[in-house]
N, C-alpha and C positions, 0 to 999 in steps of 0.2 A: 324144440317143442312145436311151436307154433306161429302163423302171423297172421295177421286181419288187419282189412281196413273194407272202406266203402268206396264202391266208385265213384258215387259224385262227389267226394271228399278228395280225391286225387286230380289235379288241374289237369286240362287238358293242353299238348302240346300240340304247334304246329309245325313241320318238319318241312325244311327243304324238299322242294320237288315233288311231295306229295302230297295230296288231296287230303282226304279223310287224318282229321284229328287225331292223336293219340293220348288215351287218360292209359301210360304207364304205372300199370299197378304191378308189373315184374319190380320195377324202381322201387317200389314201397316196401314189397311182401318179401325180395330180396330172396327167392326160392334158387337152388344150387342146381339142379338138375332141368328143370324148363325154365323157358320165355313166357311169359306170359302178357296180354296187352289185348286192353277196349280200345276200340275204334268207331268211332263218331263219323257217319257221313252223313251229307244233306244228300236231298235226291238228284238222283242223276250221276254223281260224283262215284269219279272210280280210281282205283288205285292203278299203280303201272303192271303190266305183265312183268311176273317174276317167276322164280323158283326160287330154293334155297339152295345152299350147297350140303347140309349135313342133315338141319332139319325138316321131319315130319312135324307137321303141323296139323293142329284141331282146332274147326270154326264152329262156334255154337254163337246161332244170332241170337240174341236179346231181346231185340225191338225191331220193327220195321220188314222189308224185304230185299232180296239182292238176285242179281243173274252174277254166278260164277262159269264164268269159264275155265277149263279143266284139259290145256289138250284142243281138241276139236270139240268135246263137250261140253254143253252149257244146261247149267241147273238150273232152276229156279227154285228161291230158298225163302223159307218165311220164318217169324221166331218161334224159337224152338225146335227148328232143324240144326242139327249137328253133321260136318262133314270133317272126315280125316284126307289131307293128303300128302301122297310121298317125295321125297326132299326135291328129286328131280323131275317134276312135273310142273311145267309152264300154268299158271293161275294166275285172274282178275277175278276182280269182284266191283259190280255197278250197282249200287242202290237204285230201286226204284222206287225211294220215298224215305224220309228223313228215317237215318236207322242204326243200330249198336252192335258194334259186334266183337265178342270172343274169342281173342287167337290167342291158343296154347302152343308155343315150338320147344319142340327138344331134341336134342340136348340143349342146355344153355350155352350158347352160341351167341356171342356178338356181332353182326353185322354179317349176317348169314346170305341175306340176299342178292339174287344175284337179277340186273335189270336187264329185259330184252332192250336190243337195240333196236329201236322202231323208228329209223330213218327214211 
């Protein structure tokens, strides 16, 4: 049928090795075919360069602003920009100011990501 919750009702976690908070609402709503997950950064604060290995993923920001890099590409995103991208394409995202953000990945895939080695 269905599932609902609220995000600020879902705690936010803090995760090994990376920055920005996660309020896992995949965890709650328990959806079969996508990932889903809010992410919480302060400014400045950026996640590692990744890619996935299966999933494409969708950022719709919420609140705040971010530079994504894409590649050799760099966005600049404010809320209410939506971006899709493809499983194997290298992507960070930097807040430039306390901010929320949207990731949808699919399929639902556990532990998708895959971390540049930036030695």
């Amino acid at each position: 049928m269905y599932s609902r919750c609220t995000i600020d009702e879902v705690e936010p976690r803090e995760i090994d090795g990376i920055d920005p908070s996660l309020r896992a609402i995949g965890y709650e709503l328990r959806p079969e075919k996508m990932r889903p997950g809010v992410w919480e950064y302060e400014a400045d604060e950026s996640n590692n360069l990744h890619r996935q290995e299966e999933q494409e993923e969708l950022y719709v920001v919420l609140s705040g602003s971010f530079e994504m890099e894409i590649g050799e590409e760099r966005l600049e995103l404010d809320a209410g920009d939506v971006v899709v991208v493809e499983p194997d394409a290298w992507r960070r995202l930097t807040a430039r100011e306390d901010s929320r953000l949207l990731v949808v990945g699919a399929p639902n895939v556990k532990d998708d990501g895959i971390v540049a080695d930036e030695q």
